[in-house]
C-alpha positions as CSV (number, residue, x, y, z in Angstrom):
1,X,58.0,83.0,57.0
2,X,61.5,84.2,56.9
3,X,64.6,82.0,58.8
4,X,64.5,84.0,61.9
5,X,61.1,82.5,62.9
6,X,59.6,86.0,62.5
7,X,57.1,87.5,59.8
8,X,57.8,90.9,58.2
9,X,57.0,93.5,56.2
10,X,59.0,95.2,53.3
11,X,58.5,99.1,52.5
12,X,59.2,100.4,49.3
13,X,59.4,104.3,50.0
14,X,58.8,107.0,48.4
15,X,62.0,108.8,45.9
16,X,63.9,110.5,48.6
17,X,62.9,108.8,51.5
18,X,64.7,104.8,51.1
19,X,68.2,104.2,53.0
20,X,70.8,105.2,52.6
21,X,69.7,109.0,51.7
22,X,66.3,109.2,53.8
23,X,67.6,106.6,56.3
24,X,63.6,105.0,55.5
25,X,62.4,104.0,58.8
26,X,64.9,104.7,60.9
27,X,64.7,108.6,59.0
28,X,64.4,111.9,61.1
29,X,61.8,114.4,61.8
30,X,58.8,114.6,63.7
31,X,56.9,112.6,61.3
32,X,58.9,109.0,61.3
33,X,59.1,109.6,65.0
34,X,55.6,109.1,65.3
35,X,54.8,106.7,62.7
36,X,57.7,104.3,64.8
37,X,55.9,105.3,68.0
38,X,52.7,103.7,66.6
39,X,54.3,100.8,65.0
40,X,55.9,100.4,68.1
41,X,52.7,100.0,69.6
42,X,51.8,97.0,68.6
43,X,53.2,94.3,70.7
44,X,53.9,91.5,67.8
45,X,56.6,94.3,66.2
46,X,59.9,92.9,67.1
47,X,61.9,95.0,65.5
48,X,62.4,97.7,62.9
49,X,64.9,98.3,60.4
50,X,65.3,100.9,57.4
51,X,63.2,99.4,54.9
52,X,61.4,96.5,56.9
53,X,59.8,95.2,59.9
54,X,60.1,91.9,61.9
55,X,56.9,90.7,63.7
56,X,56.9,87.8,66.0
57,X,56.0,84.4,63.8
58,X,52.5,83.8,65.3
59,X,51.4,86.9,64.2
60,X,48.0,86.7,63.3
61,X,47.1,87.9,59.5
62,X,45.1,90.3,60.6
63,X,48.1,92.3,62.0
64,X,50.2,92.4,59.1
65,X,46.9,93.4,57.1
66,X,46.1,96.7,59.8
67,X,50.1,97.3,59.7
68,X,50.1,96.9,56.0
69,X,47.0,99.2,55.7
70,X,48.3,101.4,58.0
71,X,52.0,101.8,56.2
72,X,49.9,102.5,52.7
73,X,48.2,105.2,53.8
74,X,51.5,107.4,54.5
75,X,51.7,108.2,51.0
76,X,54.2,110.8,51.9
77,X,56.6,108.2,52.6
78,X,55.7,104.7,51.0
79,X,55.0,104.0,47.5
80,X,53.8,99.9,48.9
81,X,54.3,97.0,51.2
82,X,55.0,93.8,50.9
83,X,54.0,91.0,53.4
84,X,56.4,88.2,53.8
C-alpha cells in the first residue's frame, strides 16, 4: 500500500506510447479515450495519471486483478502491469 492510503497500478507501455512522448494514459485518440472511460467505470479508481492508477485502499484483490487483466490485454499500448 503506497503512503496516500490508496492501492495502484503501474503501466509499463508500449515504445512510443510512455510520457512524456505518448502522454501514456493521459495520451490522445479515440482509443485512450475509451480505455479511461472504462477504467473510469469502476468506482474504486480514484484517479489516473500517465503511467499509473490510484485505487481507493480497500480495494478488494479482485479489482486490481480484472483491472490488471484488463490493462494486459491492450497489447497495443502496454507491454505489463504492476500491482502495488
Amino acid at each position: 500500500m503506497t503512503e496516500s492510503g490508496s492501492r495502484s497500478i503501474r503501466v509499463i507501455f508500449q515504445p512510443g506510447w510512455g510520457a512524456p512522448e505518448g502522454k501514456g494514459l493521459l495520451g490522445e485518440g479515440e482509443r485512450i479515450r475509451t480505455l479511461l472511460r472504462v477504467l473510469v467505470s469502476y468506482p474504486e479508481v480514484r484517479h489516473i495519471l500517465p503511467d499509473r492508477i490510484s485505487l481507493d485502499a480497500a480495494a478488494e484483490p479482485r479489482v486490481l486483478e480484472s483491472v490488471a487483466r484488463f490493462l494486459q490485454r491492450q497489447e497495443w499500448l502496454v507491454q505489463s502491469v504492476e500491482v502495488r
